[in-house]
Phi, psi and omega in degrees: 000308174316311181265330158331274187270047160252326158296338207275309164328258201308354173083019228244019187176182182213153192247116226267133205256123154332145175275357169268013173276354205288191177301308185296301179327293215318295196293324141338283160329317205261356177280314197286305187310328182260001190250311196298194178241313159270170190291120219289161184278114154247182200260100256303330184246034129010332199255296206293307157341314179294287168342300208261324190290312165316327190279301200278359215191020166332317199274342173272007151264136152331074177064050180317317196282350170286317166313302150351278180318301192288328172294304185297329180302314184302290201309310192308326190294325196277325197297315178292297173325293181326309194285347168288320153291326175314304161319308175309289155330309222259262180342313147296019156242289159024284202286302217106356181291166180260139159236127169289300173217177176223144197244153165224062173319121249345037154269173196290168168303320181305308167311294185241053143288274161339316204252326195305333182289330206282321179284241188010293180288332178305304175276341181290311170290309187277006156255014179272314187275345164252047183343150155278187192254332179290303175321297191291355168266336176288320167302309187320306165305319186300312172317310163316303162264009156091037162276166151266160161233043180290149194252074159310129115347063175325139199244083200243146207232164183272133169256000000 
């Protein structure tokens, strides 16, 4: 992508736009994004891809600024969904239900970029107000010896 549009710059070339950027694809998408239960596959960096074809490459699409649109109509819909499952975990603790897990079966990176500090601190709190029965025996011991026993979160990262 990076050299398509540094040839695409220099003029040295035109740039053939994936076919789920088209008009048709698009509306399509946003029928599904509002029907289905999960969030339809689209291609994981999809937001940034769009971003750089639109800034650079305006003129090889087909009614860019209608696209434009449709792209922010899909994100806000994949955005509302999210923040809806989200609700939905935060009511089934609420109710006293157990949530084992929460799934975001094909979002994008922009998507769970977007969620990770909020999912992080989220899980950082709730093991500080829910000990576990292993916690509240690891604190006692710490207490004894005059540690603390706050419960951190891992953070783990990709090399």
């Amino acid at each position: 992508l990076w050299l398509a549009i540094t040839l695409r710059k220099r003029g040295k070339c035109t740039i053939q736009i994936p076919d789920w950027m088209s008009v048709a694809a698009l509306e399509q998408r946003i029928v599904a994004e509002r029907t289905e239960k999960l969030l339809s596959d689209l291609p994981y960096h999809y937001m940034e891809i769009a971003q750089l074809l639109l800034t650079n490459a305006k003129e090889d699409i087909i009614l860019p600024d209608k696209v434009s649109v449709l792209l922010q109509d899909i994100e806000n819909i994949r955005m509302d969904r999210i923040k809806l499952g989200v609700m939905s975990v935060a009511e089934s603790i609420y109710q006293n239900r157990s949530v084992v897990s929460a799934h975001l079966h094909n979002a994008s990176a922009m998507e769970v970029l977007t969620m990770k500090r909020f999912f992080l601190s989220s899980m950082d709190t709730f093991y500080k107000l829910c000990p576990s029965a292993d916690d509240e025996i690891s604190n006692y011991d710490n207490a004894e010896s005059g540690q603390s026993g706050t419960r951190k979160l891992r953070k783990f990262r990709k090399n």
